[in-house]
Structure formats: structure tokens, C-alpha cells
Backbone bond lengths (Angstrom), bond angles and torsions (degrees), N, CA, C in turn:
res aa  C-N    CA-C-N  psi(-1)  N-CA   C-N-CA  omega(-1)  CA-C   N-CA-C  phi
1 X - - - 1.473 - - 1.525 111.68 -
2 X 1.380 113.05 -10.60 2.101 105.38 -158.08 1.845 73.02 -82.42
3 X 1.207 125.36 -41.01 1.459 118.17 -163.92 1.354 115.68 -40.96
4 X 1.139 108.59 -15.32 1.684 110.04 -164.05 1.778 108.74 -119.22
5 X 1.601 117.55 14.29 0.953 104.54 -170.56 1.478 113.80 -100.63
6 X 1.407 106.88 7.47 1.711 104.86 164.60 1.552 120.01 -83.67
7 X 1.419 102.55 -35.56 1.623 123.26 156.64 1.255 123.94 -20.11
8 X 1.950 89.89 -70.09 1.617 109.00 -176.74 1.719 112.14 -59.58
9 X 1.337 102.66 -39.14 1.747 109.75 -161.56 1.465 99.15 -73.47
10 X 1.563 124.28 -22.07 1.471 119.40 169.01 1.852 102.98 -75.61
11 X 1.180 113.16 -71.57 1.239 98.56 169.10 1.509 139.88 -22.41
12 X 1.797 115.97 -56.72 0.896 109.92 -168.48 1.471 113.19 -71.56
13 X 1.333 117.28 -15.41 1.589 132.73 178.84 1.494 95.06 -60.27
14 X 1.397 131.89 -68.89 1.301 122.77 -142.05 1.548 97.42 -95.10
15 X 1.466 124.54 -33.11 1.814 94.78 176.06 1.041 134.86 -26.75
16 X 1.270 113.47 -77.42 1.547 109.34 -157.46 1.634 119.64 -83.29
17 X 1.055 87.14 7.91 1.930 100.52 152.12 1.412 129.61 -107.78
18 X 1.585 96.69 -5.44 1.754 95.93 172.05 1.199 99.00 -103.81
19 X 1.607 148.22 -0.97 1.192 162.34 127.94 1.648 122.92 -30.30
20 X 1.422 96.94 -53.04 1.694 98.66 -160.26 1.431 83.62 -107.54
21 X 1.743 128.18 20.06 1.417 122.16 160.77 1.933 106.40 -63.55
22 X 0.956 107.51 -18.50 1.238 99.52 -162.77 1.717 120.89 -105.04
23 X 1.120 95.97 0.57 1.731 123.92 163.63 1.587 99.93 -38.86
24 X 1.623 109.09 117.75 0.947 116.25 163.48 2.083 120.83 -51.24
25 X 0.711 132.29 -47.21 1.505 135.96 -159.72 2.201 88.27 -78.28
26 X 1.578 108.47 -49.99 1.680 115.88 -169.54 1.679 97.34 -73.72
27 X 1.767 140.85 -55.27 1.140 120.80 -171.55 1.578 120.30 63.18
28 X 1.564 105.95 11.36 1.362 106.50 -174.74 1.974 117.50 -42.33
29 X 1.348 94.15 -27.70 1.560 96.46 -154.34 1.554 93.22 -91.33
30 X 1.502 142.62 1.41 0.682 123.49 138.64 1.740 144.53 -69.88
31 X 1.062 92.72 -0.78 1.770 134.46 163.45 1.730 108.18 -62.18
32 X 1.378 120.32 -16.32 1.881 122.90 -129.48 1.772 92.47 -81.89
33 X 1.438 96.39 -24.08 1.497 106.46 -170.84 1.558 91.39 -57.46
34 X 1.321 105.41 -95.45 1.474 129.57 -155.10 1.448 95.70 -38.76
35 X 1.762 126.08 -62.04 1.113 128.57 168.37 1.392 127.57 -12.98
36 X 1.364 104.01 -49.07 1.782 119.13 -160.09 1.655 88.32 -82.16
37 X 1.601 109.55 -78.57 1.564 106.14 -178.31 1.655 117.26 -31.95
38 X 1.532 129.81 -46.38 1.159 130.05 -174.94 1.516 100.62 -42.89
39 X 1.316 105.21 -65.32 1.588 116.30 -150.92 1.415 103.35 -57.32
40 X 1.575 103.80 -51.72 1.843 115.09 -173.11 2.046 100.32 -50.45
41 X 1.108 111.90 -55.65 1.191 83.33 -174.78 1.639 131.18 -90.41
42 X 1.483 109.85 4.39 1.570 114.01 151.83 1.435 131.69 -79.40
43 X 1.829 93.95 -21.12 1.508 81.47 -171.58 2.053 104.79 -81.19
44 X 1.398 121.56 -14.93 1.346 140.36 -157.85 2.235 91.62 -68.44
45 X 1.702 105.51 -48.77 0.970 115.70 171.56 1.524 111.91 -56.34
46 X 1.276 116.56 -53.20 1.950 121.69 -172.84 1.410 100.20 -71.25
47 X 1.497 133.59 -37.12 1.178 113.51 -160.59 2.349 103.05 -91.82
48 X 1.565 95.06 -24.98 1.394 71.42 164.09 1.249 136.44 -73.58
49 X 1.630 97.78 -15.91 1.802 104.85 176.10 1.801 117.17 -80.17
50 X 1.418 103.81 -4.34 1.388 123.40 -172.33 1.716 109.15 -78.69
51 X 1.690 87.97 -37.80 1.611 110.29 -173.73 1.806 113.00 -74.62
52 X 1.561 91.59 -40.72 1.340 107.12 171.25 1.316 120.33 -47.22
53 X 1.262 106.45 -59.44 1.402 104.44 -170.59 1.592 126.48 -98.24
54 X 1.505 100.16 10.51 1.501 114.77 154.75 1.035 123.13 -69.68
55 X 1.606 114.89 -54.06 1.492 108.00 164.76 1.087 123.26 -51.65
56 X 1.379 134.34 -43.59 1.679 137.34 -171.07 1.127 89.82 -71.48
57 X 1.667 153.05 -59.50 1.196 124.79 -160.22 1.475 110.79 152.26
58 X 1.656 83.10 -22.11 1.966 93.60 -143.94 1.478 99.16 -61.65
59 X 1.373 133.99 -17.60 1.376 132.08 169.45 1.459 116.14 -159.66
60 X 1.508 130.36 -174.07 1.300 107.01 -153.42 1.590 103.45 -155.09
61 X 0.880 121.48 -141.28 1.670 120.50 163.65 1.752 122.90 -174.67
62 X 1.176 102.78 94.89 1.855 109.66 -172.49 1.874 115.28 -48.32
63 X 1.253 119.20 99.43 1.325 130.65 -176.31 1.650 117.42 -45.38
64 X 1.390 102.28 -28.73 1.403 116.11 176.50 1.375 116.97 -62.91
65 X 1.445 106.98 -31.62 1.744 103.58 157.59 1.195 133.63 -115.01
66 X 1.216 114.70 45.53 1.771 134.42 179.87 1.929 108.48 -132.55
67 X 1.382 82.93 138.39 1.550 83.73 173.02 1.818 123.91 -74.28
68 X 1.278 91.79 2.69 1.483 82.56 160.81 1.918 107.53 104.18
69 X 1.756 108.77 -11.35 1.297 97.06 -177.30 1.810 114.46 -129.71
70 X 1.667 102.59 120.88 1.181 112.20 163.71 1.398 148.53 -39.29
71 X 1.369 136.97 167.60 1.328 133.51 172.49 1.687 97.80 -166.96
72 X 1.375 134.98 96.39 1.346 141.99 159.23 1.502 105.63 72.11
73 X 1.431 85.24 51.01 1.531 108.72 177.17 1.335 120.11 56.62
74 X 1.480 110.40 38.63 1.955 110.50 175.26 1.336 92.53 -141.07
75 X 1.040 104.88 160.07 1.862 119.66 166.38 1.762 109.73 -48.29
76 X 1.046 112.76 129.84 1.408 117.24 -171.46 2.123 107.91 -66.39
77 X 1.752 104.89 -13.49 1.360 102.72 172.29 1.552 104.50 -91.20
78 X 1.522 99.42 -4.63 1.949 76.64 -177.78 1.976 96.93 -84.05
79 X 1.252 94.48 -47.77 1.556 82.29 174.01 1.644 137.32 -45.15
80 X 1.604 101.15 -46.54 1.372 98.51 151.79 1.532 140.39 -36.28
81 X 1.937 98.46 -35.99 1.449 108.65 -173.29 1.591 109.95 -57.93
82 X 1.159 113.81 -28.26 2.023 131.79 -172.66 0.966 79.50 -75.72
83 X 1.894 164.60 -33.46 1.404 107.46 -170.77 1.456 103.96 -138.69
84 X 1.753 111.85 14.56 1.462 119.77 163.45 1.638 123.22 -80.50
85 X 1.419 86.76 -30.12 2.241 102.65 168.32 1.287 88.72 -66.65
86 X 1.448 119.26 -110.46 1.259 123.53 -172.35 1.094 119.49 15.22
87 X 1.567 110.85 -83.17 1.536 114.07 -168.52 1.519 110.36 -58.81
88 X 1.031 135.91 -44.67 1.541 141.14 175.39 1.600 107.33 -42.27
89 X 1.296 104.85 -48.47 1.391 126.46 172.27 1.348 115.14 -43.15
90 X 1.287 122.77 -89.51 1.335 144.70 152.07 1.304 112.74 -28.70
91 X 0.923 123.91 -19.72 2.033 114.33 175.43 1.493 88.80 -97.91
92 X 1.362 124.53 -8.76 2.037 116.75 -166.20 1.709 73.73 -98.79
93 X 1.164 133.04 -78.95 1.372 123.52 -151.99 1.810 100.10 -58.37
94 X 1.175 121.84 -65.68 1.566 98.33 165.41 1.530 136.76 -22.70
95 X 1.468 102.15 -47.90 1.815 104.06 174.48 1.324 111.11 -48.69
96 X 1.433 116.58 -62.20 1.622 136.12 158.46 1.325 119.40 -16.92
97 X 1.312 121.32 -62.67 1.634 125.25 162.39 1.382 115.68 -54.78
98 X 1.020 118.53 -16.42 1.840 118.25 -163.19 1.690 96.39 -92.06
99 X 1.730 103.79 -56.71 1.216 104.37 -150.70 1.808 100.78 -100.40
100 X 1.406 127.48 -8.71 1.223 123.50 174.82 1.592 102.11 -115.93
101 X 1.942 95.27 131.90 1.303 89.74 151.26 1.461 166.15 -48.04
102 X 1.297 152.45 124.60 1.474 138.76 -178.84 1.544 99.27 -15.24
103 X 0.804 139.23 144.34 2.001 158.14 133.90 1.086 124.43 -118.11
104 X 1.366 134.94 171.51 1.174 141.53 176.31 1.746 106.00 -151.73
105 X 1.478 118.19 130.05 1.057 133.07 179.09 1.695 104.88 -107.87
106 X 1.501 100.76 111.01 1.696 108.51 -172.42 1.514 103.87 -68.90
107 X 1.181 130.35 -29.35 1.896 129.49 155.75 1.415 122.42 -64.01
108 X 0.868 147.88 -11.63 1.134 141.98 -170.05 1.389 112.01 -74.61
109 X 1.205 125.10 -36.47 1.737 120.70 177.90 1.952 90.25 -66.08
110 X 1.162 120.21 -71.06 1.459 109.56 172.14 1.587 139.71 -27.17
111 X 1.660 96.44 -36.94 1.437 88.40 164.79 1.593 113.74 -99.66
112 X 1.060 94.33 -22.44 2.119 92.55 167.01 1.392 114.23 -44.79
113 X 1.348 106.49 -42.40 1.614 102.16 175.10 1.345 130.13 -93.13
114 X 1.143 143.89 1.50 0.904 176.37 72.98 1.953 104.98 20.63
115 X 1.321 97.48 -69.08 1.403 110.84 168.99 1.606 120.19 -36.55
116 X 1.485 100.04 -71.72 1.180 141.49 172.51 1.539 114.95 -50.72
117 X 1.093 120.45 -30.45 1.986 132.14 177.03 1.523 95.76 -96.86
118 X 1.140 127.65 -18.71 1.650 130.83 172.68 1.387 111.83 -71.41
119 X 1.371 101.94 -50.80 1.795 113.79 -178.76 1.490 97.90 -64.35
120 X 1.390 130.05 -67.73 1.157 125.15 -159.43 1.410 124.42 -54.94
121 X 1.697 99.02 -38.45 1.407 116.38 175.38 1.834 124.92 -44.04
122 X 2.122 92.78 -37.85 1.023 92.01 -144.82 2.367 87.97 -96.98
123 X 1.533 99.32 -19.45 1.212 107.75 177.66 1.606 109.84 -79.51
124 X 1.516 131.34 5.53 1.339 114.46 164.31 1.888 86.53 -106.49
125 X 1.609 129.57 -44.23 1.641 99.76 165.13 1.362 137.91 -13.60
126 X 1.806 98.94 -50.18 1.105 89.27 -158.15 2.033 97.88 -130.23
127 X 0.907 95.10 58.73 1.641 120.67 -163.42 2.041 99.38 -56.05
128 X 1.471 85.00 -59.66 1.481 101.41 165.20 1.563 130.36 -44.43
129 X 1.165 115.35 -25.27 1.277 107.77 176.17 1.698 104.30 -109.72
130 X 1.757 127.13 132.62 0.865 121.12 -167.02 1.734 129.64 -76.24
131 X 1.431 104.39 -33.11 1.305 87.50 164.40 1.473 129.37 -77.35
132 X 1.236 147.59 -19.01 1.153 163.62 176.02 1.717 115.04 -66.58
133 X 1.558 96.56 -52.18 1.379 96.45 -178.65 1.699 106.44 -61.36
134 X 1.415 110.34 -59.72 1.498 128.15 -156.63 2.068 90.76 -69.94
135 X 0.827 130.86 -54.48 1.623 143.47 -162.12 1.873 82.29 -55.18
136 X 1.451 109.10 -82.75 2.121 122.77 -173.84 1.375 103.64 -38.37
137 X 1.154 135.12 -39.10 1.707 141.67 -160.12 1.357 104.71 -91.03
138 X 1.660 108.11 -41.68 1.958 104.43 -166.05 1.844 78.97 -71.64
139 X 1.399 110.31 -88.35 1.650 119.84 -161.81 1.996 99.45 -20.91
140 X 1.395 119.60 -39.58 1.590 93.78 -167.80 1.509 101.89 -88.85
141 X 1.032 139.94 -25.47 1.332 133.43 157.55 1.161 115.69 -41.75
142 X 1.667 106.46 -73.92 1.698 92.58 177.14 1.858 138.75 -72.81
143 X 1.380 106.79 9.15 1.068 121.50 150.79 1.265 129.25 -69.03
144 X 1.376 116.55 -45.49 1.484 134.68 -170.29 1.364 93.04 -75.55
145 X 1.747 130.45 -45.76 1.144 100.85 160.19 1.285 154.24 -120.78
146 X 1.408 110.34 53.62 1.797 134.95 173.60 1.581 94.79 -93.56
147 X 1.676 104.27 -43.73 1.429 88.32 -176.58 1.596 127.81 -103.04
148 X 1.681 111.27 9.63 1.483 87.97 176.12 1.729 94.79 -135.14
149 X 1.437 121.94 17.14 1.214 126.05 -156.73 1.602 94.93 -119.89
150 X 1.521 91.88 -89.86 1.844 89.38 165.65 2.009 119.20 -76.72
151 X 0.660 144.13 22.69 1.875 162.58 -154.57 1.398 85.61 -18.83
152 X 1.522 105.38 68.73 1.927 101.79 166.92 0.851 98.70 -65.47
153 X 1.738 109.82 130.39 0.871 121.79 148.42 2.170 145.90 -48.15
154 X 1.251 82.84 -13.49 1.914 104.56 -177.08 1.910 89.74 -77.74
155 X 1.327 126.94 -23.68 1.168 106.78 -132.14 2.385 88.58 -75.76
156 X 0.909 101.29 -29.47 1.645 101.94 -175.38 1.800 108.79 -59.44
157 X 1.229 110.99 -33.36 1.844 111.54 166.37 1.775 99.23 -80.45
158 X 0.724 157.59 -32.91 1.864 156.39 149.96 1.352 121.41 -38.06
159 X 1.241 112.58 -46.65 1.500 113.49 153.81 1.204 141.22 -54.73
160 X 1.171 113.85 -28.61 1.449 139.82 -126.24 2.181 62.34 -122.29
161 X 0.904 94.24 -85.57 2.034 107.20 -164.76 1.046 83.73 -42.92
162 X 1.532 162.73 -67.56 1.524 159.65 -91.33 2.002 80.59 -114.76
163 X 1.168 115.19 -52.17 1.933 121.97 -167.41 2.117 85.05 -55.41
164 X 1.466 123.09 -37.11 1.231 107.77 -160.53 1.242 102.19 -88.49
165 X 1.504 130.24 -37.11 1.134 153.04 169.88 1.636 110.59 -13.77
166 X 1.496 101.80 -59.07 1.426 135.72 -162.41 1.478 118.93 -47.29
167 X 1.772 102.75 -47.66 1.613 106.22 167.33 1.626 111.92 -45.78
168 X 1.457 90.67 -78.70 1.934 90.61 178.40 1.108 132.14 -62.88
169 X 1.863 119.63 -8.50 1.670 108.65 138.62 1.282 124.20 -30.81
170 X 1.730 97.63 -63.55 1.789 93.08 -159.78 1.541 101.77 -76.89
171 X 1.379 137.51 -19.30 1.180 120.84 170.89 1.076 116.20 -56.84
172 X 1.621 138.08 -62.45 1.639 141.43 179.88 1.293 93.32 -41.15
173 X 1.500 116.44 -89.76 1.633 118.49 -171.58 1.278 140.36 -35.55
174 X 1.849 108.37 -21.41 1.192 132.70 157.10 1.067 122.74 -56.65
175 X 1.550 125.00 -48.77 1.008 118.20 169.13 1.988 134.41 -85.64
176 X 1.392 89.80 -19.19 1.267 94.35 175.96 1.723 109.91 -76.58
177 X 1.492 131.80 -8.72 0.840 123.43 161.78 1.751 132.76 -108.68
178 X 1.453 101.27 10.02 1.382 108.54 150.29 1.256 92.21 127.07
179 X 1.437 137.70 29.42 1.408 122.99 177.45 1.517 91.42 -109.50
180 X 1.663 115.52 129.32 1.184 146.65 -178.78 1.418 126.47 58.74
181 X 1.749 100.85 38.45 1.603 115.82 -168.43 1.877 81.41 -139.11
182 X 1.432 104.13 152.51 1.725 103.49 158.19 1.048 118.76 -45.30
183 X 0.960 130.76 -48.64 1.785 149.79 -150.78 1.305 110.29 -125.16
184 X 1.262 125.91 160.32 1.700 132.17 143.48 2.071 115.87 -71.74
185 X 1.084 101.80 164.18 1.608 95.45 -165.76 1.951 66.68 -108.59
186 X 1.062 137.84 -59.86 1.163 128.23 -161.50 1.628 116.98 -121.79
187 X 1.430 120.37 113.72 1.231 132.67 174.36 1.450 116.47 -74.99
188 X 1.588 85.43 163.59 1.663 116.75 -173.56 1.793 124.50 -109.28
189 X 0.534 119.79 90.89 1.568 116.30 -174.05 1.925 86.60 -73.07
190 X 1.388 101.64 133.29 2.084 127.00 -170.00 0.851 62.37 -87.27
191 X 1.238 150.68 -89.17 1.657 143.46 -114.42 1.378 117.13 -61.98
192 X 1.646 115.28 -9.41 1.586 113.13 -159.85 1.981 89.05 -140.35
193 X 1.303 114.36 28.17 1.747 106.12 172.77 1.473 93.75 -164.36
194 X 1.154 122.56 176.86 1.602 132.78 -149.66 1.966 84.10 -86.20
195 X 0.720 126.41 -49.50 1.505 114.19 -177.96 2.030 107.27 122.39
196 X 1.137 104.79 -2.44 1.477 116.06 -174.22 1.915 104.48 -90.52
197 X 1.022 126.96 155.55 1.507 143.40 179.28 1.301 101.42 -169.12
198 X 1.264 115.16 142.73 1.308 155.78 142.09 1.602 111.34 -67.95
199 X 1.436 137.92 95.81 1.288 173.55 -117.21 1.754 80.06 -9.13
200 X 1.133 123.09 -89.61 1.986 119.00 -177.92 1.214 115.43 -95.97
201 X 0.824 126.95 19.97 1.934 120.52 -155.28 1.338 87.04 -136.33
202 X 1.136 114.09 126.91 1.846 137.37 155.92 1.281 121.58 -59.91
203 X 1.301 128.04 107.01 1.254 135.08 -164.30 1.816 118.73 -55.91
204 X 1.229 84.50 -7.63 1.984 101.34 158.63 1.991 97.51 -71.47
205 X 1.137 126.22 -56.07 1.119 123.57 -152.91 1.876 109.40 -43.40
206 X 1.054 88.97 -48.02 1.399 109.60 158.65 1.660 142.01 -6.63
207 X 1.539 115.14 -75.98 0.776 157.34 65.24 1.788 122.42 52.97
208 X 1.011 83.61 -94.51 1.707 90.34 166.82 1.465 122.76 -89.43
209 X 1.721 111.04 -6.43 1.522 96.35 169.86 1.857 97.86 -96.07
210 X 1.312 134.19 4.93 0.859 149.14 176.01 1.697 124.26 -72.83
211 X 1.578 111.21 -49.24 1.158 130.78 150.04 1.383 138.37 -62.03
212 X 2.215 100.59 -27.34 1.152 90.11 167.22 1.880 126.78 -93.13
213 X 1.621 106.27 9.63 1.211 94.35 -169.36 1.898 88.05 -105.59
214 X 1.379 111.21 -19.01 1.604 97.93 177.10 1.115 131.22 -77.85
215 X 1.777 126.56 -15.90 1.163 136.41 151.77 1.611 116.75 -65.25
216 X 1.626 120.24 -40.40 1.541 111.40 152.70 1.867 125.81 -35.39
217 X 1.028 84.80 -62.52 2.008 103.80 171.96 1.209 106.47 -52.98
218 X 0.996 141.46 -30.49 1.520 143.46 -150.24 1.974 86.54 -101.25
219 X 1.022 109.52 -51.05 1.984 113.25 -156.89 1.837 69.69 -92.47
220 X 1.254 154.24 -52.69 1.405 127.23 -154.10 1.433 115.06 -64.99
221 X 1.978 99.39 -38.24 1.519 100.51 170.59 1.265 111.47 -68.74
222 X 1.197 139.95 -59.42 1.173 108.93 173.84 1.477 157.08 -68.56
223 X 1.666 90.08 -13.17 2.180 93.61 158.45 1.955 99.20 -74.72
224 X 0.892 124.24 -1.30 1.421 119.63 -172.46 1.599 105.05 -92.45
225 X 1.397 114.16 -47.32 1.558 114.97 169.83 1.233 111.90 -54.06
226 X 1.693 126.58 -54.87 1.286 127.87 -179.27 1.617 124.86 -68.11
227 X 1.366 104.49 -1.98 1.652 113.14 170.90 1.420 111.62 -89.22
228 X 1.473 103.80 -37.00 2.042 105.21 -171.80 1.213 100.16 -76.46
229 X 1.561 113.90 -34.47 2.097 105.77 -176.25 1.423 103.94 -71.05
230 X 1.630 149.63 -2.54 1.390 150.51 -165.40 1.816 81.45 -74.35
């Protein structure tokens, strides 16, 4: 059974949001377009950087909980993971648009940067180690410019979903890195991230699951604008 528990943790992520896609009032799955394109071309970016840094070292994947079959040299559930998050993702920030009004938070450019001078600060610190440097540097760049370059407007409902997001981050990631399993399903090489976690999860994890659902948001809103003007 442990063989199947990277399987399950993709699975159990995306049910009951590919389920309640079809909720009359949410209509998520009329979303499926933009959705699908978003993911395909973020996840193509995450999984070559996934590949990348398998070979170097920077992390790894325990066989004892994989069924055993590849795709471009990774476990065929880590690849899955690029478009089973996502979508879970994207049906939570969609709910958000449906059921909360437009707002505007008059701090938020203040703490964006703020944010954003934290990452950078801490990705030329730690420049030397590869996931840390490259993970702190991409997210404050591309923060700095969603919000002061293009000033999407989506980005104040993204935040807002990303604060709720956070519980069932650390649950998935929790477990995929060994909190309440014998093992981790996916390792860390210390040598290449600051060495800090939050109960199993590397405070990089963070970070980069952060970037990968705001660059999703970023390509969904916009195959989504270009679908309603058709």
C-alpha cells in the first residue's frame, strides 16, 4: 500500500474540486479551457526545473512510495503533482471570485515589497545553495512584477486565496515530506536550501509552491479574458 501513497496524495488533492467543478452557482469546468492551457504551460516550465534538479541532487524521490513508473525521468506522480495542485488551486481562487466581492487592500503594494526585498535578500544570502537561491530570486522578481509592472488587477483576490491555501499546503507537503508517514516520499539534499522546515517541509517549499500557483493565475486570467471577449 505505501507504493501508492504519492498517487493517493495527488488524488486526494484534486477530487473534491474536480467534483464541486460542476456546481451550478461555481461553473468551474466551464473554466476547463483556460484552466488546462494555464497549467500545460507552467507545469512544462516546473517539471523541467524538477528534472533539473534531480539530476544535480538538489532533491530526490523515495521508490518505496511510487508505483514504480516514470515520465522524463521523474516519477510519473511527481509530474502529475504540476497539474493536480494547480487545478485544486485554481478552482480555490475561482471560488473566491464567485463568492467574494472586488476589494482593494490600500497595503498590499507595501507589503508586496517588503515581501519581495525579503526573498531577494535572502536568495543573494544564500545564492550558493541552489534551491534557495534560484526558488527567493524567481518569486521576488516575479512579484515585483505582477504587482508594479503589469498591476493585475486579480492579484488582491490571490492573496487573499493563497492565506487559505496554506492549511492544505502544509498538509500535502507534510506529508509528502515525511510528516506522519515512516519516511519522506520526497527528499532534500541540506546542502542546496537554508536547512530550516516548518515540522517536514523546507521553508523553500513555500516559496516555490507559491510561484507555482501565481504564475498559474497569471496565464488562467489571461486565457480567461481572451475566452469571454470570443
Amino acid at each position: 500500500m505505501d507504493k501508492f501513497t504519492y498517487i493517493l496524495v495527488n488524488i486526494g488533492t484534486i477530487i473534491i474540486p474536480f467534483i464541486f467543478s460542476f456546481h451550478p452557482k461555481l461553473n468551474f469546468n466551464k473554466k476547463w479551457r483556460s484552466t488546462l492551457l494555464s497549467i500545460f504551460i507552467v507545469s512544462v516550465f516546473f517539471i523541467v526545473w524538477d528534472i533539473w534538479f534531480s539530476l544535480m541532487g538538489v532533491w530526490g524521490f523515495n521508490s518505496d512510495y511510487l508505483i514504480g513508473f516514470n515520465i522524463f525521468n521523474l516519477p510519473i506522480e511527481e509530474v502529475l503533482f504540476f497539474f493536480c495542485i494547480p487545478y485544486a488551486c485554481l478552482y480555490t481562487y475561482h471560488c473566491f471570485k464567485i463568492l467574494i466581492p472586488p476589494f482593494t487592500f490600500r497595503y498590499s503594494k507595501i507589503l508586496v515589497t517588503l515581501l519581495a526585498t525579503v526573498l531577494l535578500v535572502l536568495g543573494i544570502l544564500f545564492i550558493d545553495r541552489w534551491y534557495s537561491g534560484i526558488t527567493f530570486i524567481s518569486l521576488s522578481l516575479v512579484l515585483i512584477y505582477f504587482q508594479f509592472i503589469v498591476s493585475a488587477p486579480w492579484l488582491q483576490r490571490f492573496y487573499v486565496a493563497s492565506l487559505v491555501l496554506i492549511l492544505p499546503f502544509i498538509i500535502v507537503n507534510g506529508i509528502l515530506t515525511g510528516t506522519g508517514i515512516d519516511s519522506e516520499v520526497v527528499w532534500y539534499n541540506n546542502n542546496e536550501n537554508m536547512g530550516l522546515r516548518l515540522l517536514t517541509i523546507p521553508a523553500e517549499d513555500f516559496a516555490y509552491g507559491f510561484l507555482l500557483i501565481l504564475l498559474n493565475t497569471y496565464f488562467f486570467e489571461k486565457f480567461d479574458y481572451l475566452n469571454n471577449k470570443k
